[in-house]
Every structure is written in C-alpha cells, then in structure tokens.
C-alpha positions in Angstrom: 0.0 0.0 0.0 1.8 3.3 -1.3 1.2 6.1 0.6 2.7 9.5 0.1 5.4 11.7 2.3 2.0 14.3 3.5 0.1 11.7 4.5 -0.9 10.5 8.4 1.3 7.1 9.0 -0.9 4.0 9.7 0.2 1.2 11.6 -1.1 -1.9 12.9 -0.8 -2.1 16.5 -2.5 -5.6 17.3 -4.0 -8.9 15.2 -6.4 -11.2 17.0 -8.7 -13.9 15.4 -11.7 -11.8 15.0 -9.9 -8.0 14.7 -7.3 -5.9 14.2 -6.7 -2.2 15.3 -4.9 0.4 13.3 -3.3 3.7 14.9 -3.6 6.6 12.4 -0.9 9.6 13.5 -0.6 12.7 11.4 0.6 16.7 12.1 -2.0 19.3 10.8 -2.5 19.9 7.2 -1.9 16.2 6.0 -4.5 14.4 4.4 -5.0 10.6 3.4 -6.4 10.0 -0.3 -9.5 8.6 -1.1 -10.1 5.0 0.2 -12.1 2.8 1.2 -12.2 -0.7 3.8 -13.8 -4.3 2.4 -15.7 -4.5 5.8 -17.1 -1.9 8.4 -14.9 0.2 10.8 -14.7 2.0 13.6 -12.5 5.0 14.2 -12.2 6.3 17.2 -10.3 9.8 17.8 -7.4 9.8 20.6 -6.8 13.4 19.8 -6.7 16.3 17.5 -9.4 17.3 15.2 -10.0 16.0 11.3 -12.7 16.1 9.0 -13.7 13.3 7.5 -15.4 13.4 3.8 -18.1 10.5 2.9 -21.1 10.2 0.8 -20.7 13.6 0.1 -20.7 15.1 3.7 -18.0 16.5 5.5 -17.8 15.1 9.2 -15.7 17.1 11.8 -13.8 14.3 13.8 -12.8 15.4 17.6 -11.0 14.2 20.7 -13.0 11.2 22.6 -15.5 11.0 19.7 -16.2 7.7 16.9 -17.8 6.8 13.7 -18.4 3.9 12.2 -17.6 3.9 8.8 -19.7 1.4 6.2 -17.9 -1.4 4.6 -17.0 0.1 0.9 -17.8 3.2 2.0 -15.3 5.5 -0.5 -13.7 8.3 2.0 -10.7 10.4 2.7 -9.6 12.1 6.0 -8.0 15.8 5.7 -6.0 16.8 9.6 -7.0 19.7 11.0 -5.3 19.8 14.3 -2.4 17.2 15.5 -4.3 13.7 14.7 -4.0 10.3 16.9 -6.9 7.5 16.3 -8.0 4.1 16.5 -9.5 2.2 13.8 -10.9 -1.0 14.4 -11.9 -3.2 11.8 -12.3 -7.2 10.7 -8.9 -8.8 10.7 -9.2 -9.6 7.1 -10.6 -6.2 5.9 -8.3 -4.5 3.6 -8.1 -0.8 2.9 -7.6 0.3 -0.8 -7.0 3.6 -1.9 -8.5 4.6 -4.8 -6.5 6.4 -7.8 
C-alpha cells in the first residue's frame, strides 16, 4: 500500500482472530487520499481534530469522539489539528485507496 510523504502514517498495532486495530498519526495539514475498507470500521479519535469526507458530507472528527464507517464506504480524512486514532476493523478487511 503506497502512501505518500504528507500523509498520516498508519500502523497496525494488534491482530487477534476476529480483529485488528490500526493507529492513524498525522501533524495538521496532512490528508490521506481517497479509500475505502472491504468491511465496516470503527474510528475512534485519541486526539486532535479532522474532518472526515463520505457520501458527500463533511464530518468534523474530535478528541473522545467515533464513527463507524460502512464497509465500501469511498472516503478520505484531511488533519486539522495534530491527529491520533483508532481504527478497528475485521482482521481480514483490507483498505484500498483509490486512484
């Protein structure tokens, strides 16, 4: 999975049978392309602010909040404020970005 030098760095902190959980870390300004995950998600935000764009809607992510975000759901993430999340998702879901 390519991702560019101004995007948030992803990294998968655990694996267990049923899921896994992904820490999303970025600095304000960065922005992670469209994408989209083969099964549902949750993020949840550890803190900073970011907005989240889906189905057309702009959704303004903040400290201690979550959303669950639909499986094949196309969406991209643009950092507002110093980012840290959670994502937790199936542990055979795939992201793919979309060119």
């Amino acid at each position: 999975m390519a991702m560019i030098e101004s995007a948030p760095q992803m990294v998968i902190l655990d694996i267990g049978k049923s899921f896994k959980v992904l820490q999303i870390t970025g600095s304000e300004g960065m922005s992670m392309p469209p994408h989209l995950s083969t099964k549902e998600a949750v993020i949840t935000i550890l803190r900073g602010t970011a907005t989240l764009s889906m189905s057309g809607n702009n959704h303004s992510l903040k400290e201690h909040e979550s959303m669950i975000i639909p499986a094949g759901e196309k969406h991209s993430l643009q950092i507002n404020q110093d980012f840290q999340a959670h994502v937790i998702m199936e542990s055979d879901s795939q992201i793919k970005f979309i060119d």
